[in-house]
C-alpha positions as CSV (number, residue, x, y, z in Angstrom):
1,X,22.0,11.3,16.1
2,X,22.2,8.3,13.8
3,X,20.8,6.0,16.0
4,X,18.0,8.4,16.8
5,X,17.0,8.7,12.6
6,X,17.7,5.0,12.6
7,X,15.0,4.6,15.3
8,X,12.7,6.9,13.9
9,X,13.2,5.3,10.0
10,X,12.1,2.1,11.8
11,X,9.5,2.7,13.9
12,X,8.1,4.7,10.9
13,X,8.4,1.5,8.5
14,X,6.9,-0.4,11.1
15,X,3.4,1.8,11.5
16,X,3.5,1.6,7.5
17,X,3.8,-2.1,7.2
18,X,0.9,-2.4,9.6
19,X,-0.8,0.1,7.7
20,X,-0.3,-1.8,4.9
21,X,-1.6,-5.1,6.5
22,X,-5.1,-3.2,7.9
23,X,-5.9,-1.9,4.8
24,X,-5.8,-5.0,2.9
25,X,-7.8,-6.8,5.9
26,X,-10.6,-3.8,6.0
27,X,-10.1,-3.6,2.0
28,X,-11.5,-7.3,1.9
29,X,-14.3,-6.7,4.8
30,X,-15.0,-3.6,2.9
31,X,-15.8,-6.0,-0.5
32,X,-17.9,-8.8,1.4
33,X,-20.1,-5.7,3.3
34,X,-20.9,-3.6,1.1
35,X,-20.2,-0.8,3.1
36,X,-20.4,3.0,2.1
37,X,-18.1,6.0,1.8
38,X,-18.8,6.9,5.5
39,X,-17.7,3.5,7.0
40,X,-15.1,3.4,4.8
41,X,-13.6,7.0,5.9
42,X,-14.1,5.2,9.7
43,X,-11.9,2.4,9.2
44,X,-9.0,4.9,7.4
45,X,-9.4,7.2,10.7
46,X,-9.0,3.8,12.7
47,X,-6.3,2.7,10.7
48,X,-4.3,5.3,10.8
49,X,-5.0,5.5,15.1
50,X,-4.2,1.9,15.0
51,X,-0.4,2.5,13.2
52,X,0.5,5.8,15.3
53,X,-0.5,3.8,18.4
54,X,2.0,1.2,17.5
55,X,4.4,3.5,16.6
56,X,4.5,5.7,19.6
57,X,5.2,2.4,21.5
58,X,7.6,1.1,19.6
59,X,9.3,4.6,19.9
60,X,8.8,4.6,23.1
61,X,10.2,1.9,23.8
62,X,13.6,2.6,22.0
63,X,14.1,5.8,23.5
64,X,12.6,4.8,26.6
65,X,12.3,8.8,27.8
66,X,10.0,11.8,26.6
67,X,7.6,8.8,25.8
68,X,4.8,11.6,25.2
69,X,7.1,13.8,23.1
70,X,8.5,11.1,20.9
71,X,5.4,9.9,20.4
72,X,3.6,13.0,19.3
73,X,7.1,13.5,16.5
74,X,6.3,9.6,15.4
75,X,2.2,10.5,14.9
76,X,3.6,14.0,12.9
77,X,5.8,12.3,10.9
78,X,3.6,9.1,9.6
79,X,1.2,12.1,9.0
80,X,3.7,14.4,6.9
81,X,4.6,10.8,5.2
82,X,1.0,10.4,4.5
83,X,0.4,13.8,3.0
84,X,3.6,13.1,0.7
85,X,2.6,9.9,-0.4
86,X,-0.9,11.0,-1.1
87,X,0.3,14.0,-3.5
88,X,2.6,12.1,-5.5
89,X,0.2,8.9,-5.4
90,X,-3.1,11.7,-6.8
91,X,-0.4,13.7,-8.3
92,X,-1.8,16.9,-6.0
93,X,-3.0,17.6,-3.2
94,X,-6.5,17.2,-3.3
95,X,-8.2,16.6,0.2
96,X,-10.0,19.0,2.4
97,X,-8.5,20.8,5.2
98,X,-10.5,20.0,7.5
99,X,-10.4,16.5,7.0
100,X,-6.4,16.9,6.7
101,X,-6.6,18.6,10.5
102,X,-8.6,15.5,11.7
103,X,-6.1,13.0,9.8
104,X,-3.2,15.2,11.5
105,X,-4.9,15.3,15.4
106,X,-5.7,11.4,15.1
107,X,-2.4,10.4,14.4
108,X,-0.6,13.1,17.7
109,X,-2.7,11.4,19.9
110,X,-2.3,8.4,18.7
111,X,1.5,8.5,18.7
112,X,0.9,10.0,22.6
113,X,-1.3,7.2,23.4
114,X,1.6,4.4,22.0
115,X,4.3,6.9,23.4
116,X,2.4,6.9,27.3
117,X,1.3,2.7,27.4
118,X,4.6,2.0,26.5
């Protein structure tokens, strides 16, 4: 059980590290582009695909069984870490459910995607 929240606490900093790393890259193509709200929602929604993806493969490979499963738990918890960070970060929570519901689906399948290539 340890080494299974270990795992999880790991794969989980590793998705938010590289997180981290795309939004400062996209942050600065963002500045020199120009580019809108609309594009700028796009590269979040790819960001986040980008992280689960990683995630449910690195997950994957840990466990190395129930690939799809584990990978699905990895996408729903960067997602429920996301959420947290957001309310304390805008001291509420403040986003739309729909757009919460598409945050939520992108980063499942994601974590499925990372969980099945892995």
């Amino acid at each position: 059980m340890k080494r299974n929240i270990f795992g999880i606490l790991k794969t989980l900093i590793a998705s938010y590290v590289l997180t981290g790393i795309l939004l400062v890259l996209s942050a600065f193509l963002m500045y020199k582009m120009q580019l809108g709200e609309l594009q700028i929602r796009l590269f979040v929604i790819l960001i986040y695909g980008v992280a689960t993806i990683a995630g449910g493969f690195i997950y994957g490979k840990i466990k190395g069984c129930k690939r799809v499963l584990n990978g699905a738990l990895i996408g729903a918890l960067y997602f429920v870490l996301l959420i947290l960070i957001s309310c304390i970060a805008n001291g509420g929570f403040e986003s739309g459910i729909g757009k919460n519901m598409i945050s939520l689906s992108i980063c499942v399948v994601g974590g499925i995607i990372g969980g099945i290539i892995s």
